[in-house]
C-alpha positions in Angstrom: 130.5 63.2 131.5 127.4 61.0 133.0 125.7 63.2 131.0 127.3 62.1 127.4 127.4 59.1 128.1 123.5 58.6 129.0 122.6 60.6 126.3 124.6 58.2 123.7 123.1 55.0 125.3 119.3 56.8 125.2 120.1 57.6 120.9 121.8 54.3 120.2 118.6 52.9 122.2 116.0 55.4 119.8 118.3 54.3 116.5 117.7 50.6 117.0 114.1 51.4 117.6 114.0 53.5 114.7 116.0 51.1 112.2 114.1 48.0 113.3 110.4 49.0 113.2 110.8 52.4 111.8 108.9 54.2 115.1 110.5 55.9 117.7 108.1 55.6 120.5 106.8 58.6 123.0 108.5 56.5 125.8 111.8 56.5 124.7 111.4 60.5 124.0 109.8 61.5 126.9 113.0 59.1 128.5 115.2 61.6 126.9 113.2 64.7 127.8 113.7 63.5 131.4 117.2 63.0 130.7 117.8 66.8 129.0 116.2 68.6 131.9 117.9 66.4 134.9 121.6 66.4 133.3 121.3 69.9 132.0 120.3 71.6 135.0 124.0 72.5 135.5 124.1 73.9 131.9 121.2 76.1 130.5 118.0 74.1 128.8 117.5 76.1 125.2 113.6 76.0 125.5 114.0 78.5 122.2 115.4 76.4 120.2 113.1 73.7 120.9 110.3 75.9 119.7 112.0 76.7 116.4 112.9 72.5 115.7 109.4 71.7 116.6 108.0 74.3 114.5 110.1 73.7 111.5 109.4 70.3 112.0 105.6 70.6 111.9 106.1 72.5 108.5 108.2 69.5 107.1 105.7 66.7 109.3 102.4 69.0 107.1 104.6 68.8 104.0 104.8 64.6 104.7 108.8 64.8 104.2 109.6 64.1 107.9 107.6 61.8 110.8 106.4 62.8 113.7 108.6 61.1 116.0 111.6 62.4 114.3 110.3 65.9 114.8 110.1 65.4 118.5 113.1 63.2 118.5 115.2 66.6 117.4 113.0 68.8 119.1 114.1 67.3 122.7 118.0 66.9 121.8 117.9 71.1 121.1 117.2 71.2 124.3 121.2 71.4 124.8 121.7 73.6 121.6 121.9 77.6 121.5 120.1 78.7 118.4 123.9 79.3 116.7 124.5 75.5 116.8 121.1 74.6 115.2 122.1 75.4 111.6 125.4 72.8 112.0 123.1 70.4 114.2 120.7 70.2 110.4 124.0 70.2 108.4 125.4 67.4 110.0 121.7 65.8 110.5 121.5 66.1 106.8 125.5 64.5 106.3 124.2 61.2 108.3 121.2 60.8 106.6 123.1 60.9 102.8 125.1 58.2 104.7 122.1 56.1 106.6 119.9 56.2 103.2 123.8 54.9 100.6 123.9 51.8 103.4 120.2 51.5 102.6 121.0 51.7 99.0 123.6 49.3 99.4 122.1 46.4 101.2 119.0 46.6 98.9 121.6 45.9 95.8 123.8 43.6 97.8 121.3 41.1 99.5 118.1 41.7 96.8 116.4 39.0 97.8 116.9 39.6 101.7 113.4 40.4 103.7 112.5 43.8 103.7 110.7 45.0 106.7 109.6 48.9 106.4 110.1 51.0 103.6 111.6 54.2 104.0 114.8 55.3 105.7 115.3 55.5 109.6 115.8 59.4 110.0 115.3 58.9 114.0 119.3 58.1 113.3 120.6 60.6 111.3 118.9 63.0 114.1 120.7 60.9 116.4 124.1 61.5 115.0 123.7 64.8 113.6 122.9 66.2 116.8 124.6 64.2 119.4 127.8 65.4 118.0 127.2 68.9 117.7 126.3 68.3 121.7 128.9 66.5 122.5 131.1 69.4 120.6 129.3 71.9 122.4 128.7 70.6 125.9 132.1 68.7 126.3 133.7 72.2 127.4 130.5 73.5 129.4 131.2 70.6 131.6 134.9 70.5 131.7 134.2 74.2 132.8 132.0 72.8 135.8 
C-alpha cells in the first residue's frame, strides 16, 4: 500500500509540474524510476513494456504529437504494467486527456481575458491518470496477495 500511495503523491507532484510550466523535469522521472524499481521489487518490473511505450513514444515525439517528457513520463509508470494492460493504460490515457483538454476548453471561454501561461495541453496528466489507475487496478491484488 506504501507503494500506491508514493506513487500518487510522485504523479500529483509531475501533474502540477506539468500543468503549471508545461515540463515535466528529468528529476522528478528519474524520482519515479527510483520509486518503480524499489517498491516493485516484490512484484515483477515489466522492462518489456517499457521498451514498447518508449518506442511508440519516439514514433509520436518524431511525428511532434507528444513531448518528450511525456514519453518517458509513461515509459517509467509501465514499469508496473504487463504488456495486456498497456492497451487499457492508452485507452484510459486517452479518456483523461478528452477530459484535461474540455477543462482547458472551458476556462479559455469562461475567464477570456485571464493570463495565459503555455499553450498547449498538459498531457504529463492524462498519463498520470490513465496509468495510475490501470496500476492501482492491477497492483492492488498483487499486493494484497503479498
Amino acid at each position: 500500500m506504501l507503494y500506491i500511495i508514493t506513487l500518487a503523491c510522485v504523479c500529483i507532484y509531475i501533474s502540477i509540474l506539468d500543468a503549471r510550466f508545461r515540463r515535466i523535469t528529468n528529476m522528478s522521472v528519474l524520482a519515479l524510476l527510483a520509486l518503480q524499481c524499489s517498491l516493485l521489487i516484490k512484484s515483477e518490473i515489466y522492462l518489456t513494456s517499457a521498451l514498447v511505450v518508449l518506442v511508440v513514444g519516439f514514433v509520436l515525439f518524431w511525428q511532434r504529437w507528444i513531448a518528450a517528457g511525456d514519453i518517458k513520463l509513461a515509459s517509467v509508470l509501465a514499469l508496473a504494467l504487463p504488456l495486456s494492460q498497456l492497451p487499457v493504460a492508452a485507452i484510459l490515457t486517452g479518456f483523461a486527456g478528452g477530459v484535461v483538454s474540455l477543462c482547458y476548453l472551458m476556462l479559455n471561454h469562461w475567464f477570456p481575458n485571464r493570463k495565459k501561461r503555455q499553450v498547449g495541453i498538459p498531457y504529463g496528466v492524462a498519463i498520470s491518470l490513465g496509468f495510475c489507475l490501470v496500476i492501482v487496478v492491477y497492483q492492488v491484488p498483487q499486493l494484497l496477495k503479498a
